[in-house]
C-alpha positions as CSV (number, residue, x, y, z in Angstrom):
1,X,-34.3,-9.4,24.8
2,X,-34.8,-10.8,20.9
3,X,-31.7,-12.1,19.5
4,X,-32.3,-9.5,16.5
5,X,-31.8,-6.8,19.2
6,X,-28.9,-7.8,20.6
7,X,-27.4,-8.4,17.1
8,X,-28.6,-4.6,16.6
9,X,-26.4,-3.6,19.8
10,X,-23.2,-4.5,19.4
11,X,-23.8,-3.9,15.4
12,X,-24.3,-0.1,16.5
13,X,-21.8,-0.1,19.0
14,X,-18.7,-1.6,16.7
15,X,-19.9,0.6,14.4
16,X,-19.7,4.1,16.7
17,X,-16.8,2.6,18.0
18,X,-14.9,2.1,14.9
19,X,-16.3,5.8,13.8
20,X,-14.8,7.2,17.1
21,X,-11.8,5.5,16.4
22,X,-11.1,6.6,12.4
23,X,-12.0,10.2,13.9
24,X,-9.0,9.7,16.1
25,X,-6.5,8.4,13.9
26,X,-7.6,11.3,11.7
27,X,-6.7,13.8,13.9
28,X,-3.7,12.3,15.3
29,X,-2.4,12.4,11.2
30,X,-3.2,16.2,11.0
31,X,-1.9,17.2,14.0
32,X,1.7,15.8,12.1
33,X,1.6,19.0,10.8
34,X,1.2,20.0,6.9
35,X,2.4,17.2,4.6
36,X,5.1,18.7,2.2
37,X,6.6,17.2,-1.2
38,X,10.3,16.1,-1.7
39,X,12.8,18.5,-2.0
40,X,13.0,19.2,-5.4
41,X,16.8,20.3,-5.4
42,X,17.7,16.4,-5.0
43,X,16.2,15.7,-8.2
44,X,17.5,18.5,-10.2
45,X,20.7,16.8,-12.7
46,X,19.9,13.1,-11.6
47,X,19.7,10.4,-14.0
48,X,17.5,7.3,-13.7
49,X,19.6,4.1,-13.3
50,X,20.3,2.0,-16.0
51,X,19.0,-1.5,-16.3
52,X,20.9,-4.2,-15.3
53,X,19.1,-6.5,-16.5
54,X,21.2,-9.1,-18.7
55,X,20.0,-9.5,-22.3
56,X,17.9,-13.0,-23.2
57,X,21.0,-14.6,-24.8
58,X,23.2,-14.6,-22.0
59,X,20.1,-15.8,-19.4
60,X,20.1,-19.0,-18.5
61,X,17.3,-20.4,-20.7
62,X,15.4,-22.5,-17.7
63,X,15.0,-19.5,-16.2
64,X,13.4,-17.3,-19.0
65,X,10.0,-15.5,-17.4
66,X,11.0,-16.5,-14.2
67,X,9.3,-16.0,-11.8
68,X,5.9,-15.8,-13.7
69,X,4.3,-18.9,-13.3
70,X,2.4,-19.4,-16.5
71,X,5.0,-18.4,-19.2
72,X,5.2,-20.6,-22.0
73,X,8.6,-21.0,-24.1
């Protein structure tokens, strides 16, 4: 056999393989059952946290726009 046809072979055969695979982890999600939103009632009254986030003039100021590498002071 060519090269170019064994290249061909295993090409098709990953590729049905990974098809037969993806078809399987498809049906092994659905069969989970039906995929249902967060209670609602938990939300209902609740606040976001506040920051905690110190302001800038009590930060150390070596450590201003840490950890972003390219900030500038």
């Amino acid at each position: 056999m060519e090269r170019s046809k064994i290249v061909a072979i295993i090409t098709g055969v990953l590729s049905l393989l990974l098809a037969v695979g993806y078809l399987l982890l498809v049906q092994i999600l659905d069969f989970r059952g039906e995929m249902l939103p967060a209670p609602q009632e938990d939300l209902v009254g609740k606040r976001s946290p506040e920051p905690t986030a110190l302001p800038l003039e009590n930060k150390r100021p070596d450590l201003v726009g840490f950890p972003f590498r390219g900030y500038q002071r």
